[in-house]
Z-matrix of the N, CA and C atoms (Angstrom, degrees):
N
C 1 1.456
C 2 1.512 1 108.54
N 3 1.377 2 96.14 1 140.38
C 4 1.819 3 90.64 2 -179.43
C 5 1.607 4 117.61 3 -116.57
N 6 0.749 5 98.15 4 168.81
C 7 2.144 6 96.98 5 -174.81
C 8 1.181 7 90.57 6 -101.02
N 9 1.526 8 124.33 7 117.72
C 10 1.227 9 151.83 8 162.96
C 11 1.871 10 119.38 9 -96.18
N 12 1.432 11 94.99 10 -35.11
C 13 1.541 12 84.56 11 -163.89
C 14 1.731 13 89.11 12 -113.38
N 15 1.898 14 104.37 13 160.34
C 16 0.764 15 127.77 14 178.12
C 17 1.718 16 114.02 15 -56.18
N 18 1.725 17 115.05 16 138.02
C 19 1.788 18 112.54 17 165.64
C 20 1.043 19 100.94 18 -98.88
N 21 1.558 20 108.53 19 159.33
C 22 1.314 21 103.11 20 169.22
C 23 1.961 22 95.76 21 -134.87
N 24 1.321 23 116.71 22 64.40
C 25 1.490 24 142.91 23 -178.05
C 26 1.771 25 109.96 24 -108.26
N 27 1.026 26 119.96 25 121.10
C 28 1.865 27 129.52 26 163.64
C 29 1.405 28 98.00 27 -91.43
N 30 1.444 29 136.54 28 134.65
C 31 0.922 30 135.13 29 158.90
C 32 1.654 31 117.98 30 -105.88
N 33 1.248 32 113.45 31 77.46
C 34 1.409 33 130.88 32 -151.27
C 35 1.827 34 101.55 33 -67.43
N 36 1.322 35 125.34 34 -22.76
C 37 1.358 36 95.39 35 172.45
C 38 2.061 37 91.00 36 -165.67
N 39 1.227 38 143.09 37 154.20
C 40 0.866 39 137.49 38 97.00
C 41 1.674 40 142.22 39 -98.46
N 42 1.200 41 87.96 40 128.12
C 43 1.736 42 92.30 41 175.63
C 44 2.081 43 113.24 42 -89.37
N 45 1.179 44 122.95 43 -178.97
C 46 1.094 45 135.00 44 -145.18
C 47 1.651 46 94.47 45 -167.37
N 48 1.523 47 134.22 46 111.88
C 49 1.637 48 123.69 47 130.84
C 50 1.369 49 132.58 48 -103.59
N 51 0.996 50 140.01 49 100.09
C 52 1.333 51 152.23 50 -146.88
C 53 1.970 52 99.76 51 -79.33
N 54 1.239 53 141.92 52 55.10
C 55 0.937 54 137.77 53 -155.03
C 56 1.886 55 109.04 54 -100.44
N 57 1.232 56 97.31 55 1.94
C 58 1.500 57 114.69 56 173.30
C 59 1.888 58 108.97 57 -120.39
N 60 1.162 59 109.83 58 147.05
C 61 1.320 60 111.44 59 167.36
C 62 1.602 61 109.92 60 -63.81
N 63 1.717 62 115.21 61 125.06
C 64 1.157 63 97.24 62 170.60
C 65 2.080 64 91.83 63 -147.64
N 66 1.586 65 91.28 64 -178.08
C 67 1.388 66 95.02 65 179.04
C 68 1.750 67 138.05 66 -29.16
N 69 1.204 68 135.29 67 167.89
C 70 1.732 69 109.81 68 172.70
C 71 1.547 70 97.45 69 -93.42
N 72 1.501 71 128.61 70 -19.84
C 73 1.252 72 111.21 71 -173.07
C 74 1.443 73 102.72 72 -75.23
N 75 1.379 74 145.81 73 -28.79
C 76 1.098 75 116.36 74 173.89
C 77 1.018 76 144.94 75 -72.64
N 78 1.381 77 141.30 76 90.49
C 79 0.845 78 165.08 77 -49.33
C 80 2.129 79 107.47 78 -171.79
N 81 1.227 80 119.05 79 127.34
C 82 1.565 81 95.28 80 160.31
C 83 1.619 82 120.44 81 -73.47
N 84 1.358 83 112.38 82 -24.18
C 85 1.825 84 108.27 83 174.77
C 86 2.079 85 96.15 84 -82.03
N 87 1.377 86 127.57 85 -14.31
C 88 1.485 87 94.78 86 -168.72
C 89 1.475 88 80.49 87 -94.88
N 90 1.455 89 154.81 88 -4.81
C 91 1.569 90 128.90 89 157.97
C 92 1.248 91 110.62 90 -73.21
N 93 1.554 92 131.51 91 -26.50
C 94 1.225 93 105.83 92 -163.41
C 95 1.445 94 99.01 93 -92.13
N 96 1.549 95 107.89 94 -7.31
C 97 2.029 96 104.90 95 172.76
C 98 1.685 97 102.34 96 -71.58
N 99 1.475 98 129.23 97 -27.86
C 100 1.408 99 131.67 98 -171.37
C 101 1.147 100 100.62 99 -77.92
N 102 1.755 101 121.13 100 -39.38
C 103 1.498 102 105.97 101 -157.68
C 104 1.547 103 107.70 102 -90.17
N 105 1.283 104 113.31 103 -17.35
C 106 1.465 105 127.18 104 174.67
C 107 1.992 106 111.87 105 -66.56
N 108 1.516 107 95.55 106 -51.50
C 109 1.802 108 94.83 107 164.34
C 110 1.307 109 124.78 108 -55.44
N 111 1.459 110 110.60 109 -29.14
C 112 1.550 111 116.63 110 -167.92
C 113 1.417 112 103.40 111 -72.48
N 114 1.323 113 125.42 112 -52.30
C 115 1.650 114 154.88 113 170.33
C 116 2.046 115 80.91 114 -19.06
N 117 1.324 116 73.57 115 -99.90
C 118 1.739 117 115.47 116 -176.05
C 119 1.901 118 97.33 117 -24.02
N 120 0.840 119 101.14 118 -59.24
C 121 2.096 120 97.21 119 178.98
C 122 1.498 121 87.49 120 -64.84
N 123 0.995 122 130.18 121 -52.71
C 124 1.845 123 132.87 122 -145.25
C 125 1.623 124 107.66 123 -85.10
N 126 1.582 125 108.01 124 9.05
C 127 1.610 126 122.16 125 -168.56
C 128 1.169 127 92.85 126 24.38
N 129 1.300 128 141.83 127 67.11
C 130 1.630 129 135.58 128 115.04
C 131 1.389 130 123.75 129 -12.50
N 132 1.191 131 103.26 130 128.24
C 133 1.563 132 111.92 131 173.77
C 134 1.583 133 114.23 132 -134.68
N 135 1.196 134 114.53 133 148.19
C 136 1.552 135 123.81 134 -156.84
C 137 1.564 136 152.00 135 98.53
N 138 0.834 137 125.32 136 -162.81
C 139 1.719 138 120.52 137 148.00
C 140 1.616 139 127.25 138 -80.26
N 141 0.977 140 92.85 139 114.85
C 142 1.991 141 89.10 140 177.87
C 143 1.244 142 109.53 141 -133.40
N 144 2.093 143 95.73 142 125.63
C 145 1.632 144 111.57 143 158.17
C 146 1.387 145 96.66 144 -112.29
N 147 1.602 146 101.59 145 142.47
C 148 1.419 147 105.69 146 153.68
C 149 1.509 148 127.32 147 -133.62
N 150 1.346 149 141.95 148 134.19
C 151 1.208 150 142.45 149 -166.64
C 152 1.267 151 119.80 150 -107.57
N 153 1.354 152 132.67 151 100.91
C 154 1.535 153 136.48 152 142.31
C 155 1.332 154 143.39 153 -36.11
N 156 1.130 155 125.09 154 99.64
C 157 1.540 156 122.70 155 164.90
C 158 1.504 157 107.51 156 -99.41
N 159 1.494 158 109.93 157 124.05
C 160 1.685 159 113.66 158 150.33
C 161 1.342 160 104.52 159 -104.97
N 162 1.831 161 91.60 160 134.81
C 163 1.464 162 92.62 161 -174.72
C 164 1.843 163 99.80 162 -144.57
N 165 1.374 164 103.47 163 -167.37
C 166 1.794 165 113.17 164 176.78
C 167 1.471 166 116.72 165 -81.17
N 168 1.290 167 131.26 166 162.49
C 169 1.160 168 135.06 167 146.88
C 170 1.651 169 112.14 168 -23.03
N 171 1.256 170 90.78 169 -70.19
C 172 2.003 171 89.78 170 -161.23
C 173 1.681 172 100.96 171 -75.53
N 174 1.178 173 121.07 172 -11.46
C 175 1.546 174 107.84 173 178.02
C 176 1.860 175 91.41 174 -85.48
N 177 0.650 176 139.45 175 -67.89
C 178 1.340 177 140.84 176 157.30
C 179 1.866 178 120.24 177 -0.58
N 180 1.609 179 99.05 178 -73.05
C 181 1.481 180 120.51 179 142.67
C 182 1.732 181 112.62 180 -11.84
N 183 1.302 182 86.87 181 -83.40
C 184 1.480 183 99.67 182 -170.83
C 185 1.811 184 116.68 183 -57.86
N 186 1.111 185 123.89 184 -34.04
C 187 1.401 186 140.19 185 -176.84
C 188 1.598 187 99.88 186 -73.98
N 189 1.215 188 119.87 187 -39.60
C 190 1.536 189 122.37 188 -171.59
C 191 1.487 190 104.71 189 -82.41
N 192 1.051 191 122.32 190 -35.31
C 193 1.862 192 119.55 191 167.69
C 194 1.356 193 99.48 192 -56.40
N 195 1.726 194 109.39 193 -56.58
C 196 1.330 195 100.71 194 -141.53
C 197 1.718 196 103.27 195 -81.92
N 198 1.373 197 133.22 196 -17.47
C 199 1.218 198 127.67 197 160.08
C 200 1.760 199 128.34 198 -111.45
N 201 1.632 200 107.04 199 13.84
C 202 1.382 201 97.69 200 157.23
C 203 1.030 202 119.27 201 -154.76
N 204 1.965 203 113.52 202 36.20
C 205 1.146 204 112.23 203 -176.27
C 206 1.333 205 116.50 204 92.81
N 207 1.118 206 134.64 205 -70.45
C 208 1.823 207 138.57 206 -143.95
C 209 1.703 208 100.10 207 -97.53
N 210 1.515 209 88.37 208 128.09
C 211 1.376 210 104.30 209 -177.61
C 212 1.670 211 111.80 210 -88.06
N 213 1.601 212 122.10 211 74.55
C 214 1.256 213 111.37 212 -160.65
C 215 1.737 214 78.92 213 -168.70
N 216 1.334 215 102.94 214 146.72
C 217 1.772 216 114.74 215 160.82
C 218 1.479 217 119.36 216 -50.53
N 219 1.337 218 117.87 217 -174.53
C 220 1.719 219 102.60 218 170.28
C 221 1.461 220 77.19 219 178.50
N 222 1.380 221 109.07 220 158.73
C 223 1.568 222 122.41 221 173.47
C 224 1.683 223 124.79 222 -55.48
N 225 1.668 224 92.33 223 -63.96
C 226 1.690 225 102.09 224 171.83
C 227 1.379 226 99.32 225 -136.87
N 228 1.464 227 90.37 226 159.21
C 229 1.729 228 114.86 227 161.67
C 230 1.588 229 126.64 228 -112.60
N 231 0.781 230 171.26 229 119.13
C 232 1.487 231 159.54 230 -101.86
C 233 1.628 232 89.42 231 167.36
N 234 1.710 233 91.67 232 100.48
C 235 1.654 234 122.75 233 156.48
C 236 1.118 235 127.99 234 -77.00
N 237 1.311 236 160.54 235 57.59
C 238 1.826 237 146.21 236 -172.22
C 239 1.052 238 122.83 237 -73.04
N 240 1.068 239 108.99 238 125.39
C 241 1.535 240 116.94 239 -166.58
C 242 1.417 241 100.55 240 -55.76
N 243 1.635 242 115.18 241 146.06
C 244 1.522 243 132.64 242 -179.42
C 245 1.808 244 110.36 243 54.70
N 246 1.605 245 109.32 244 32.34
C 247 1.223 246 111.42 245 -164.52
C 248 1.956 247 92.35 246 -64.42
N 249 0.954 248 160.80 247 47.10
C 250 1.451 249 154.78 248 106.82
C 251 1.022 250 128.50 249 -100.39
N 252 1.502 251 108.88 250 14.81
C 253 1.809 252 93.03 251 160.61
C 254 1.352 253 106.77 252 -150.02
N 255 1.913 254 108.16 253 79.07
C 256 1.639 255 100.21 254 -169.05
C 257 1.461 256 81.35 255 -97.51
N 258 1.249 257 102.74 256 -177.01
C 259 1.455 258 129.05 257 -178.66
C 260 1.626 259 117.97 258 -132.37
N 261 1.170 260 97.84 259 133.25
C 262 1.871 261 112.01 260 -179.13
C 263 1.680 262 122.87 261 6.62
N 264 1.340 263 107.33 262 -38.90
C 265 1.321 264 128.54 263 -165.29
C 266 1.335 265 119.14 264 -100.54
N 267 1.761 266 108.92 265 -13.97
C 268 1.821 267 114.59 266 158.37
C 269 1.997 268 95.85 267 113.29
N 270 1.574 269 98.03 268 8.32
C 271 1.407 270 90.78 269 -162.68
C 272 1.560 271 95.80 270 -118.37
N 273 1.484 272 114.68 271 145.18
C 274 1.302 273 141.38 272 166.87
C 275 1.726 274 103.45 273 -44.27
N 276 1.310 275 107.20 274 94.33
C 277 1.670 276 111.92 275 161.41
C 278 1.221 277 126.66 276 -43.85
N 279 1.633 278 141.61 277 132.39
C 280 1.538 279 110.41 278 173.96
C 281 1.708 280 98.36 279 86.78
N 282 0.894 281 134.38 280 16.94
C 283 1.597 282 107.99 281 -162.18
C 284 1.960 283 95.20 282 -167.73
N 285 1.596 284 100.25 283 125.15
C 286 1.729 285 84.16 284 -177.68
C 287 1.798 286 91.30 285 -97.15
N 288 1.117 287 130.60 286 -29.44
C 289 1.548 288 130.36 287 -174.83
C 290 1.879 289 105.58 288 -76.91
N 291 1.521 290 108.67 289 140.36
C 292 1.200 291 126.96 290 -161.68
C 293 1.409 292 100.92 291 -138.89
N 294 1.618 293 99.06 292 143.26
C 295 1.892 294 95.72 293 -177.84
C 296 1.306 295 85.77 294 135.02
N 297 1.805 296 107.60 295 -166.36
C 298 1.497 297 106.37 296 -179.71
C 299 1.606 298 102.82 297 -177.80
N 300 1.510 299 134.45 298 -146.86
C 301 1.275 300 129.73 299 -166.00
C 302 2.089 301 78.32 300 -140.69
N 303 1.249 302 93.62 301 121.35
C 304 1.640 303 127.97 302 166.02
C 305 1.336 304 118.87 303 -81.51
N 306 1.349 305 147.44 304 72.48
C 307 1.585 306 131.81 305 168.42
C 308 1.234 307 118.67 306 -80.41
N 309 1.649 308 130.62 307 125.38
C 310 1.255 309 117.14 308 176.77
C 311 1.592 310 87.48 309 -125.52
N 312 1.210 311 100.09 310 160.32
C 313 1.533 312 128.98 311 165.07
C 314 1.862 313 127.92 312 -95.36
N 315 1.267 314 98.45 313 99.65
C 316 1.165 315 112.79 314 -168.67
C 317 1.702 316 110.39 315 -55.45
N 318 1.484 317 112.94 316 -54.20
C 319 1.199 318 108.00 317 146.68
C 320 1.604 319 142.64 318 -10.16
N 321 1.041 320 89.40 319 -76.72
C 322 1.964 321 104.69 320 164.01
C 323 1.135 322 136.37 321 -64.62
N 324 1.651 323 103.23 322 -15.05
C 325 1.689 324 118.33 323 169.93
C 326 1.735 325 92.47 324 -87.37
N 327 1.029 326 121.45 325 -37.91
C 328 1.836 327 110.81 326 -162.89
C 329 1.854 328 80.38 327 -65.70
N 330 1.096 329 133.61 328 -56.49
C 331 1.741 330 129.77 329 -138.27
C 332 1.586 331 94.96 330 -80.75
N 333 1.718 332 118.50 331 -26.25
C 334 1.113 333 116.14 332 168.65
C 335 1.412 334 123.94 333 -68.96
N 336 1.267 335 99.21 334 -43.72
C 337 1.574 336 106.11 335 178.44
C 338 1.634 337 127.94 336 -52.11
N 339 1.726 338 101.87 337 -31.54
C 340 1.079 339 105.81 338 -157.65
C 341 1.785 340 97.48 339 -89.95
N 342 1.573 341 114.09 340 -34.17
C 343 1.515 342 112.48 341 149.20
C 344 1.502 343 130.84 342 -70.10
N 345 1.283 344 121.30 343 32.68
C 346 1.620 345 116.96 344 170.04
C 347 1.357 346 86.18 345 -140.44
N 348 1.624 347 138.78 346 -10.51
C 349 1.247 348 113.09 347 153.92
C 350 1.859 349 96.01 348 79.11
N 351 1.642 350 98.04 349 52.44
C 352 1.461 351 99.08 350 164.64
C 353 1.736 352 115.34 351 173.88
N 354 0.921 353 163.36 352 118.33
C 355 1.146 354 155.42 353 -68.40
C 356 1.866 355 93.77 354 -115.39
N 357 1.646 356 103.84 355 165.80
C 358 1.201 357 125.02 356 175.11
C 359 1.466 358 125.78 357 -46.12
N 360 1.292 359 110.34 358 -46.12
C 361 1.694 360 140.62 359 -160.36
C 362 1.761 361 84.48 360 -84.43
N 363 1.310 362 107.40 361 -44.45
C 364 1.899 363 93.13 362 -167.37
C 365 1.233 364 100.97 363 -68.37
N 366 1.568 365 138.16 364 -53.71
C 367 1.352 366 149.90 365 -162.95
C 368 1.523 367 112.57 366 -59.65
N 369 1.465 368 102.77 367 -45.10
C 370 1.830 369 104.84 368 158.62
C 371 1.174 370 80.13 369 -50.29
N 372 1.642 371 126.74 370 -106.75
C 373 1.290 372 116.93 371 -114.58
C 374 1.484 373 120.21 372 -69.09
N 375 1.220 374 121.26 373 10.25
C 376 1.674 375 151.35 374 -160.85
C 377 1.509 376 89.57 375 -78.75
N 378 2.019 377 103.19 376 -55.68
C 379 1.477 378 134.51 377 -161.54
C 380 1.644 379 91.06 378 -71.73
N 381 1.104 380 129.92 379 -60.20
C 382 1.405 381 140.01 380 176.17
C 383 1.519 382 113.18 381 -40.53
N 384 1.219 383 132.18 382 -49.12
C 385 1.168 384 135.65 383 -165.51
C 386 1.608 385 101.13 384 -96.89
N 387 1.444 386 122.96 385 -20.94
C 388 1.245 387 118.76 386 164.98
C 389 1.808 388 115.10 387 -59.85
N 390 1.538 389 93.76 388 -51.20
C 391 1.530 390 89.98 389 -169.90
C 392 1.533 391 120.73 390 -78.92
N 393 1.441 392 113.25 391 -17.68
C 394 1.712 393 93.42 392 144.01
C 395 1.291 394 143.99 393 -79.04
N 396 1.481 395 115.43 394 -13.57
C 397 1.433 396 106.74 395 166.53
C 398 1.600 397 112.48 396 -74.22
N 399 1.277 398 96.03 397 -31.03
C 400 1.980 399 88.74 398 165.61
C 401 1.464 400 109.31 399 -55.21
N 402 1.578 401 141.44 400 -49.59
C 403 1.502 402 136.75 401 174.00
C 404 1.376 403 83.07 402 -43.92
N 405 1.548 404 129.45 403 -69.51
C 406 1.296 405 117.17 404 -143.11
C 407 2.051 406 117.38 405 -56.52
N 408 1.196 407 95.94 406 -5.10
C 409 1.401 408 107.91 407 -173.35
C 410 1.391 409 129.49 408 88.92
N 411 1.726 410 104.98 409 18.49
C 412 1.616 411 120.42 410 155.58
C 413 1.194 412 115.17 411 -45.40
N 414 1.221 413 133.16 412 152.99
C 415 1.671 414 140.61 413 159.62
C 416 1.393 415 110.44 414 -131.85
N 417 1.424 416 112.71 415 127.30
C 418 1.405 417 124.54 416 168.77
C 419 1.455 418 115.59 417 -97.33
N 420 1.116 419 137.70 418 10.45
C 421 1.472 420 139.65 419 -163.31
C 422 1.684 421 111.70 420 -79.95
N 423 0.764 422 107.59 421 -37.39
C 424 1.951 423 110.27 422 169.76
C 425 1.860 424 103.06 423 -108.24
N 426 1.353 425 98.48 424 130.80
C 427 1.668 426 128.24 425 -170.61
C 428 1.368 427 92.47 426 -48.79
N 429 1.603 428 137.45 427 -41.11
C 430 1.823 429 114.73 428 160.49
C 431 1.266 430 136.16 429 -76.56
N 432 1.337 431 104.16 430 -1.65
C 433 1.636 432 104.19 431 169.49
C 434 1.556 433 109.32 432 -96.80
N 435 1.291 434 110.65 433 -45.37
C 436 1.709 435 115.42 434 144.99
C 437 1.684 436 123.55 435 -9.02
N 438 1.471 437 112.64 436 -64.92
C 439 1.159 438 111.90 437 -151.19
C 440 1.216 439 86.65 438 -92.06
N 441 1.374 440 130.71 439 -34.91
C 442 1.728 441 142.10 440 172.23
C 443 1.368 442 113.08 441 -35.93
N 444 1.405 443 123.31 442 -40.60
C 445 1.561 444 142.65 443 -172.77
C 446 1.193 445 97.66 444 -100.84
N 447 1.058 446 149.53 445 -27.71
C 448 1.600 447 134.98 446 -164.04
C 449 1.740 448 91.58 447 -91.31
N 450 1.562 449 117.12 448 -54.55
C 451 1.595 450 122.83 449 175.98
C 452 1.761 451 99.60 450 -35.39
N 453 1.420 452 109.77 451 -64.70
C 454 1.116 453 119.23 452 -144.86
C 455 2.063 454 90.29 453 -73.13
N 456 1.093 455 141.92 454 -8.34
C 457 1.459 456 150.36 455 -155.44
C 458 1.423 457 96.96 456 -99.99
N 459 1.296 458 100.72 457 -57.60
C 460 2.199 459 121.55 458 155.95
C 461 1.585 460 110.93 459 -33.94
N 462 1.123 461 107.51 460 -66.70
C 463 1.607 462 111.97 461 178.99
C 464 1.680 463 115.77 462 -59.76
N 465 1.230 464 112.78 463 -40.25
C 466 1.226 465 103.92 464 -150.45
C 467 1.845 466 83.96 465 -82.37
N 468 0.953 467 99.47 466 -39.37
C 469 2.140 468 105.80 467 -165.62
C 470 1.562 469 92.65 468 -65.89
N 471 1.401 470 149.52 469 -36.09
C 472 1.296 471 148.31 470 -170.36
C 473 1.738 472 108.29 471 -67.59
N 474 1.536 473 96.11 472 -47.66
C 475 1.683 474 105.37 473 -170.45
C 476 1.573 475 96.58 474 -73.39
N 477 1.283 476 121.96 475 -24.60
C 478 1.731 477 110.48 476 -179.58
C 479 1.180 478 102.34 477 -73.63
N 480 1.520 479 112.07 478 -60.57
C 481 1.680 480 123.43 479 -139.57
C 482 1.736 481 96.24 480 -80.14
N 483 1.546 482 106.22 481 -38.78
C 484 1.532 483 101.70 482 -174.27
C 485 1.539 484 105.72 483 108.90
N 486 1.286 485 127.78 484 -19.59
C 487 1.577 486 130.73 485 171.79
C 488 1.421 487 117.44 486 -124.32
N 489 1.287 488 104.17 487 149.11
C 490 1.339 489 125.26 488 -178.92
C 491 1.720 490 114.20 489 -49.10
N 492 0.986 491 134.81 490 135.73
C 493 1.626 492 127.39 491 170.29
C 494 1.422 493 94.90 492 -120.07
């Protein structure tokens, strides 16, 4: 798929904390080159910050009790800013800046990686491109919107990176 039509999106900052050991290609400029393509395919509109944490299992652990209940690790967590008061249109009410705080688990990308049978650095950024189309107002919660977002996670990482995942 190609980007034909004009955005009209600022992507005013991403940040990056690397608080887990992870690959050297990942990079704070190669997320903010992913999260800027994703925008740009996803005709984004507005101001956008978005914030990265790589982190451990148990910090991970701990974040998933403490904001959704379940006492168990999980890959990512995906924060959006003013996530209780969006409005009809997928956008933060009250609020001109759009985007949100991303946690992935570096952990869970190595155990994933090594079951999808393709390197560390892709599965982050697999994890990366998931948790902004969640800002963008994707839903994975029923097995066809699921498979809808994982296709569409495929597409968007192929047209950046140049290879198939």
């Amino acid at each position: 798929m190609s980007d034909t039509g004009a955005n009209s999106f600022e992507l005013t900052e991403v940040l990056a904390d690397f608080a887990a050991q992870r690959p050297d290609s990942i990079t704070e400029e190669a997320i903010e080159s992913l999260v800027e393509h994703i925008l740009r395919y996803e005709r984004a509109e507005g101001r956008w910050t978005v914030a990265f944490q790589f982190t451990t299992d148990d910090e991970m652990q701990r974040l998933h009790l403490e904001f959704m209940g379940l006492d168990s690790p999980t890959d990512i967590l995906t924060f959006p800013y003013d996530a209780n008061d969006w409005g009809e249109a997928g956008t933060p009410v009250g609020s001109e800046e759009k985007g949100g705080d991303i946690v992935i688990s570096v952990d869970r990308a190595r155990d994933q990686a090594e079951e999808g049978n393709w390197t560390v650095a892709d599965e982050l950024l697999f994890l990366v491109c998931h948790g902004v189309l969640h800002l963008l107002a994707w839903d994975d919660t029923a097995d066809e919107d699921r498979a809808k977002m994982l296709d569409r996670q495929r597409e968007l990482l192929s047209a950046w990176s140049g290879h198939v995942l």
